[in-house]
N, C-alpha and C positions, 0 to 999 in steps of 0.2 A: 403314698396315696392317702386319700382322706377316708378316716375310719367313722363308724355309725356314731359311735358313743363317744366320741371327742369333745371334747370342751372349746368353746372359743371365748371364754369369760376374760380373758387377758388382751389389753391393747394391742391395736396393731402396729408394726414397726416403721416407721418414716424413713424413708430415703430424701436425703440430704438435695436440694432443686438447687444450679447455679439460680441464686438474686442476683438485685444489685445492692444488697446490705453487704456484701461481704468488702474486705478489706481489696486494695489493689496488688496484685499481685508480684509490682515492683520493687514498690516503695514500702509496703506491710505497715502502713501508715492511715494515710486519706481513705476513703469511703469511693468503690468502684462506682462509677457511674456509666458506664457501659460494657459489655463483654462482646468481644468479637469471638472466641470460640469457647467450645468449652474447658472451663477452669482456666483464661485468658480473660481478667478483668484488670480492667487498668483506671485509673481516676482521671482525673482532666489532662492534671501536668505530664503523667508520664504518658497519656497516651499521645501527646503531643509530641512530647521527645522523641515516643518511638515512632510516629510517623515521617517526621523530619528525619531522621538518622539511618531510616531505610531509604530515602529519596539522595542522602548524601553519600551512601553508601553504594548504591547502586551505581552514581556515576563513576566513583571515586574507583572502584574493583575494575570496571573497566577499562576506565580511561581511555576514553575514544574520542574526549573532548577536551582538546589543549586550550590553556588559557592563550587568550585571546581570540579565538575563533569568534568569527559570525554564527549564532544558531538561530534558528528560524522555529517558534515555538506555533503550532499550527493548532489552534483553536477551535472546536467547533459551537461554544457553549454549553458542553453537558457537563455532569458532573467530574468526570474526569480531566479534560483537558483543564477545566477552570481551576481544578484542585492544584495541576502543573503548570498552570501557571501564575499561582500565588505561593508553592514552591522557591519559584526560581525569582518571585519579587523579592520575596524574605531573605535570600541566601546572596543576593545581590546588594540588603541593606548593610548599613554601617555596623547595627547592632549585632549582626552574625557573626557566630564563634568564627565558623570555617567559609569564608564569603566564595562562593564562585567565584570564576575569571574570566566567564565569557562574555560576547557581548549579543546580547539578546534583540529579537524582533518576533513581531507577530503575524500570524497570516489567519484569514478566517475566508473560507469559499460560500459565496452566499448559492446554494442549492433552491433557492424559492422558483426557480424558473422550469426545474425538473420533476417538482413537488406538487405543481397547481397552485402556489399560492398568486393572490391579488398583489397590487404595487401598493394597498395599504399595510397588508401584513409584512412585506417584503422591507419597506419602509420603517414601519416599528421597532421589528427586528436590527436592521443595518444599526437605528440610531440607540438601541441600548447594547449592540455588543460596543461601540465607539464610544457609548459612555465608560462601559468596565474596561479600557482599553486607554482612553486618555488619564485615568488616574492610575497607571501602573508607570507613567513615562516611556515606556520604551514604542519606537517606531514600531509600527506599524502596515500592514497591506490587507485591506477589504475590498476583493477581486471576486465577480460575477462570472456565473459558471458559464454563461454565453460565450466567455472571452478564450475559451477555445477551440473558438472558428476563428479566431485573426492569432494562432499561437503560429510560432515559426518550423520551419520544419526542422529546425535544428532540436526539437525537444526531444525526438525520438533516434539522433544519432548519438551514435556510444562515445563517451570522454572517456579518455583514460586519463585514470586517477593518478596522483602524486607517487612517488616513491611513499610505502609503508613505514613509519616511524617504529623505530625499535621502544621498548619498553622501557629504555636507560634514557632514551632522549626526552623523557615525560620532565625529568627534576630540570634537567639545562632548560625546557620549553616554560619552566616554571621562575627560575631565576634570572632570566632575560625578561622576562613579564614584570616580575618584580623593579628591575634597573629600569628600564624602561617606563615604570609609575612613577618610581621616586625620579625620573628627569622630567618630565611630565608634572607632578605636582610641583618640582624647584622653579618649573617656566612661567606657571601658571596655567597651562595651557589642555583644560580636563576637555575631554569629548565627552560634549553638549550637543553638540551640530545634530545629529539624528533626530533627539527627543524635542526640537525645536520644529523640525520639519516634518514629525510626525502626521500634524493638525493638516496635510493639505493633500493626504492620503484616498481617504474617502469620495472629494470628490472631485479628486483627477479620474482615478478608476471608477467610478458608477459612469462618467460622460463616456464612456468608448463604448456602452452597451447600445447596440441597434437594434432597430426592428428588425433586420435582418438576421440579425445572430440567433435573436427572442424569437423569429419564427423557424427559423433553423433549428433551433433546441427542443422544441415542441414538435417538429419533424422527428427526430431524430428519436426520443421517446415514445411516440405515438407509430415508432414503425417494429420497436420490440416488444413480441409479442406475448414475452410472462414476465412478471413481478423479479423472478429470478436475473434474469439477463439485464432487465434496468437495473437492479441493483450493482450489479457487477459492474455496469456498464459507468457508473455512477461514480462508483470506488477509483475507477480507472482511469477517468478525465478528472475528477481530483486529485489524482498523484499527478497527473499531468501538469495541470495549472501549478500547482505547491514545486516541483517540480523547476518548472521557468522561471516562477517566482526568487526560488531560491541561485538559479542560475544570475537569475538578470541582477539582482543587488548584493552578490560576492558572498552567500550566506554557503558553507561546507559542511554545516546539518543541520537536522530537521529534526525538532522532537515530536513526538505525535503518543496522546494520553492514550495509550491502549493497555485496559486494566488487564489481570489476571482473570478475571471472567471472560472479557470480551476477544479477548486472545484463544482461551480456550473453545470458544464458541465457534471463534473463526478458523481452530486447527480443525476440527468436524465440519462444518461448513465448506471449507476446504477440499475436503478429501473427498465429499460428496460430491461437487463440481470439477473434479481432478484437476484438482493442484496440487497433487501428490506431491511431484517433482520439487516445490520449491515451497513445501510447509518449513524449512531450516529457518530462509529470508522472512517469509512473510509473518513467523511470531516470534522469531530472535531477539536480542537486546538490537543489534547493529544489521543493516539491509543497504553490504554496499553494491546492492547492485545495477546503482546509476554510475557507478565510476566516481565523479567530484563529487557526488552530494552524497552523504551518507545518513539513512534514517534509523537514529536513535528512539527506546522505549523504556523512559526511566521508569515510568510508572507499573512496568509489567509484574510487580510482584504484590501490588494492593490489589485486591481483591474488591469488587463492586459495593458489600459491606462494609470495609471501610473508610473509603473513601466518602460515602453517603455519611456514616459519623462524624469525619472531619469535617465536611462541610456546614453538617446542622450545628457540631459545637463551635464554630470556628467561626460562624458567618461568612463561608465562601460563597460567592453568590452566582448560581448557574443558572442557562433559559432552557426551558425545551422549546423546541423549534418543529414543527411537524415536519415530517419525512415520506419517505416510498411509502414505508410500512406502516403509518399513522393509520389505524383505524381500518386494519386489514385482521384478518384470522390466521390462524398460527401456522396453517395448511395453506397460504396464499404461497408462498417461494421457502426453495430449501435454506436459506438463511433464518427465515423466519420459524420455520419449522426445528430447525436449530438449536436457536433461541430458545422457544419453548421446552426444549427436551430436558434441555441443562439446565437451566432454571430450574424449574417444576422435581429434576434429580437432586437440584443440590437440597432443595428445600426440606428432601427425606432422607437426603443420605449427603453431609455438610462436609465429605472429604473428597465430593465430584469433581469440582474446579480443579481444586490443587493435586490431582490425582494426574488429569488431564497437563493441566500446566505440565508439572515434572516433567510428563513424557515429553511433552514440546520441546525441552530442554537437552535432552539427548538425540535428537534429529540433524543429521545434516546429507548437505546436499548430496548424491550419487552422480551429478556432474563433475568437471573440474573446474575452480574460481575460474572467473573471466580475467584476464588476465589487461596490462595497455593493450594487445596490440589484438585484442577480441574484433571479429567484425561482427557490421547490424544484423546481417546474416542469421548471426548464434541466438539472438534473441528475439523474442516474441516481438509482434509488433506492435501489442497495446500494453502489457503487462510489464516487457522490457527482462522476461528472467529469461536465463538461460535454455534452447532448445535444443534437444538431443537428435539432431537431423542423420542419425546412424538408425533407427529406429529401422528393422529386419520386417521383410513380411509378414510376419508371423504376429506383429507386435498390433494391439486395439486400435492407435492412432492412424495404421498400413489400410485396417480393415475396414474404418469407418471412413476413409477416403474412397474406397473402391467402393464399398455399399451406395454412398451418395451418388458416386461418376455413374455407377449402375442405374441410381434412382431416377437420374436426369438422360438418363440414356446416350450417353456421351461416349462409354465404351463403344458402342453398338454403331458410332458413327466414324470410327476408327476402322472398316470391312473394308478386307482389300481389292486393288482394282486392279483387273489385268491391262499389267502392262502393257501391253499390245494395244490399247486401245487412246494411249497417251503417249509413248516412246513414235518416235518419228521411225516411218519407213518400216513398223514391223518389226524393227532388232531389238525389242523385248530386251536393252540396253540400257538398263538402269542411270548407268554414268550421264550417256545424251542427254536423258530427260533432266538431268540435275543439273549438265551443261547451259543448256536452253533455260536455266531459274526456275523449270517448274518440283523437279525433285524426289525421284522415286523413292519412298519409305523402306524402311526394314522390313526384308522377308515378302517383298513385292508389291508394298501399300505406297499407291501412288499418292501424294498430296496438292498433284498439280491442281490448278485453281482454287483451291483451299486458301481458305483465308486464317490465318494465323491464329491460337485459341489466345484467349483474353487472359489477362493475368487473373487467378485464382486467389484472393485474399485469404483464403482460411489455410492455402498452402505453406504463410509467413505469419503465423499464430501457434501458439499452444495450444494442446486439446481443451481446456478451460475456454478460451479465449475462442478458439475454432465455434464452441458449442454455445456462443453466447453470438457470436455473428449468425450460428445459423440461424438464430430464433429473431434474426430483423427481415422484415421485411422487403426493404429495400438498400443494399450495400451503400449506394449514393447520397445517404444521408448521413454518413460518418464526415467529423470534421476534414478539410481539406490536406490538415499537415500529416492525417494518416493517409490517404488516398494518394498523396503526391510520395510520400514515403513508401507506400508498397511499390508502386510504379518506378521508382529510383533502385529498389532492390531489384524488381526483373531484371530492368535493364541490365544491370549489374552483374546478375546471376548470366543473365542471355548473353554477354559479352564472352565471360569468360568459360561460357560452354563454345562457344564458335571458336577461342583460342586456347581450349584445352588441350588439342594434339601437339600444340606448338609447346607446350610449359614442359619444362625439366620435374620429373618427379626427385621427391628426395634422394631414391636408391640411384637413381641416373646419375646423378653429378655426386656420389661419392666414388664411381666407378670412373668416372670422366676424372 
C-alpha cells in the first residue's frame, strides 16, 4: 500500500513494448518489419519462408493430393483465396525448391446477380478477376450464379468415391509421376493444351445467362425473408455450381482459401444455425462428403493477420466485391453478428481465433462415413451431409415437425371418420373399403376421397437447411434440379414403403 511520507523522487520503471526495432526472431540478424504475435517478429525474408512452408506443409502432412490430380482452386477475390492462389503459382514455378505436382484450374462464381449489383459493376468485376487470371496461365472457369437453374439433376445424386489410397501408395503415386515426366519431356510432348484454351472461357459461360435465370434468381432472393437464410442459401448454390464445375471438367478437388479466422467464425455461426452435426466436414482440412470431389483447405491455419501482411509486402493483389452483408449492421443475420463478436474478441483478447480453431480440430462427426453404397436418402438435399433419419420423438428436429404440422393444422385434418359412413353396406369392414381403392386408415380413419398429401421438402433437409426453407416464402422458386430431386426421392421412398412387407429383413434370411 501506498504510505503518506513516501518519496517518489526516483524514475519510473519501463516495461519493454514489442517494436518493430527489434531484431527478427529467426534469423537474430535483419531488422523485424512486422510482428504477427507477441514476441513473434520476423523481417521480410523469413517471414516469407515461414509463410510458404506452412502452405507446403500443410498439404504435404496430409496428403490428400496425389500428383497429378486435377484441382480446382475456387477463387473469390479476397484476400485469402488470392494469397492461395499465388501459392500454388509459385510452388508450380521452375524456381521452387519443392514444386507441386498437381494440375491446377480456376473457378470464380460471379454472385453480382444475388447482391443487386448493375451489369456495369458486374462487368468491371468479371473483366479484372480475368485479368489476375490470364497471367497466372492456368485454365480457367468464370460461371454466373444464375447458371443454377439449367444445373443437372445429377448434381445432387450421391457418387461414390474411388477406393481410399493407403498412405504407402503416396511414394509409388509419386514415382510413376516422375517416369511419366521424364517420357513426357524425352517426346517433347508438355501439357500446354489447357492454358491455351483458357482465353475462351469467359465468354462461352457469360452467353448461357438468360433473362430467365436473372429473373428467376431475383425470385428466388426476394422470397427469403432474413439476411440469415440468403446467406446460407447463397453458400449453398455455390458449392452447388463449384461442385458441377468440378464434376464436368474431371477436377477430384477443390481448394477453397478458408482462413483460421473465417473458419472459426463459421464453427460459431454454425452451431447457432444447427449444423451441429457436421461442424467436423464443414472446417476440417478435407470435406469428402461429395464422394468424387473432395474439398481441401490449405489455408486453414493462417490467420486473417497474416495473410493481409503477405499480401501488402508481397504485392498480392485482391478485390473486394460487395456482398449480402455489404453495408448491413452487425445485428442484420447471425453470421454477421458472428463476425462481429470474434473479431471485436480477438481484438482484446489475441488467443480467440486460435483458441476456437484448435477446438475445430478435435471434432468429428457422431454419424458413420458415407460409405459407396450410401443412398440420396442419408443426405440432405441442399447441404449434401449426412442425416440422421433415427432421430426418436423425443429429439428437437421430431418436435419442430409436429409444432409446424400443428401450426398449419394438418394434424387436425387427419380426425377420424366412421367407418360406416364410407365401408359399403354398413360392415364397418375396413378391408372392403381398401378393396374398392378408397382405404380405411389405422384405428378407423377413413381416407377415402382424400387426395394424397404433397411431398414435404423440409422432410429431405437437415434442421439447418429445414430452417432456412422455412424462412422463403414461396417453395417454388428453388432451382428445378432441387425440386425434381425431392420429388425423385418420394417417389422412391413411396415405392419402397408399398414393397416393404415383401423385402427380407436381415434376421429373416440368416434364419432362412
Amino acid at each position: 500500500m501506498c504510505q503518506v511520507e513516501e518519496e517518489y523522487s526516483g524514475p519510473l520503471e519501463k516495461t519493454s513494448l514489442p517494436t518493430v526495432s527489434k531484431k527478427c526472431m529467426k534469423c537474430k540478424e535483419s531488422t523485424a518489419v512486422l510482428i504477427i504475435r507477441v514476441g513473434d517478429a520476423f523481417c521480410r525474408d523469413c517471414f516469407r519462408e515461414y509463410f510458404v512452408h506452412k502452405f507446403r506443409a500443410m498439404l504435404g502432412k496430409n496428403r490428400v493430393i496425389f500428383p497429378g490430380e486435377k484441382v480446382l482452386l475456387a477463387v473469390s477475390g479476397g484476400p485469402a483465396s488470392s494469397s492461395m492462389l499465388t501459392q500454388v503459382q509459385e510452388g508450380l514455378s521452375r524456381d521452387a525448391p519443392k514444386k507441386l505436382r498437381f494440375a491446377p484450374g480456376i473457378i470464380y462464381i460471379d454472385e453480382g446477380g444475388a447482391c443487386d449489383q448493375n451489369a456495369e459493376e458486374r462487368e468491371k468485376t468479371l473483366s479484372q478477376m480475368e485479368a489476375i487470371f490470364r497471367k497466372t496461365g492456368f485454365p480457367y472457369h468464370i460461371v454466373s450464379l444464375e447458371q443454377v437453374f439449367s444445373l443437372p439433376n445429377s448434381v445432387l445424386e450421391p457418387v461414390s468415391c474411388g477406393p481410399e489410397r493407403p498412405g504407402s501408395s503416396y511414394k509409388a503415386a509419386v514415382d510413376q509421376y516422375l517416369q511419366q515426366k521424364e517420357v513426357n519431356q524425352r517426346q517433347g510432348q508438355l501439357a500446354t493444351e489447357e492454358a491455351q484454351d483458357a482465353v475462351a472461357h469467359l465468354s462461352v459461360q457469360a452467353s448461357q445467362v438468360s433473362p430467365e435465370h436473372k429473373q428467376a434468381l431475383e425470385k428466388l432472393f426476394s422470397s427469403l425473408k432474413t439476411l440469415t437464410a440468403r446467406q446460407d442459401m447463397l453458400q449453398t448454390l455455390r458449392q452447388h455450381l463449384i461442385l458441377h464445375t468440378a464434376r464436368l471438367n474431371g477436377y477430384s478437388k477443390v481448394m477453397m482459401g478458408d482462413s483460421c479466422t473465417r473458419l472459426a467464425i463459421r464453427l460459431l455461426s454454425n452451431i447457432s444455425l444447427g449444423r451441429g452435426a457436421s461442424l467436423a466436414v464443414d472446417t476440417g482440412f478435407s470435406d469428402p462428403r461429395y464422394g468424387d470431389v473432395v474439398i481441401v483447405r490449405p489455408m486453414r491455419d493462417y490467420s486473417s493477420k497474416e495473410i493481409a501482411f503477405y499480401n501488402r509486402l508481397f504485392g498480392v493483389r485482391s478485390l473486394f466485391i460487395s456482398g449480402l452483408g455489404t453495408k448491413t449492421s452487425d445485428k442484420a443475420s447471425i453470421q454477421q453478428l458472428t463476425e462481429s463478436f470474434v473479431i471485436k474478441l480477438q481484438a482484446d483478447f489475441p488467443s480467440t481465433v486460435s483458441t476456437i480453431y484448435r477446438t475445430s480440430e478435435k471434432l468429428h462427426t457422431a454419424c458413420p462415413p458415407q460409405t459407396s453404397g450410401a443412398v440420396a436418402a442419408d443426405k440432405c438435399l441442399l447441404c449434401l451431409c449426412a442425416v440422421c433419419n433415427k432421430a426418436d420423438a423425443a429429439s428437437a428436429s421430431h418436435a419442430s415437425l409436429i409444432s409446424e404440422r400443428l401450426s398449419r393444422g394438418e394434424l387436425g385434418m387427419e380426425a377420424k371418420i366412421d367407418p360406416a359412413s364410407c365401408c359399403p353396406s354398413g360392415t364397418l369392414d375396413p378391408f372392403s373399403c381398401q378393396r374398392e381403392g378408397q382405404g380405411c386408415g389405422e384405428g378407423g380413419s377413413c381416407t377415402a376421397g382424400r387426395a394424397p398429401a404433397p411431398a414435404d421438402l423440409k422432410s429431405l433437409l437437415c434442421y439447418s437447411c429445414r430452417l432456412t426453407v422455412k424462412d422463403m416464402a414461396a417453395e417454388d422458386t428453388l432451382p428445378p434440379y432441387i425440386t425434381s430431386e425431392a420429388e425423385k426421392r418420394w417417389n422412391r421412398a413411396q415405392l419402397k414403403e408399398e414393397v416393404r412387407e415383401f423385402l427380407l429383413e436381415d434376421e429373416d434370411e440368416e434364419v432362412g
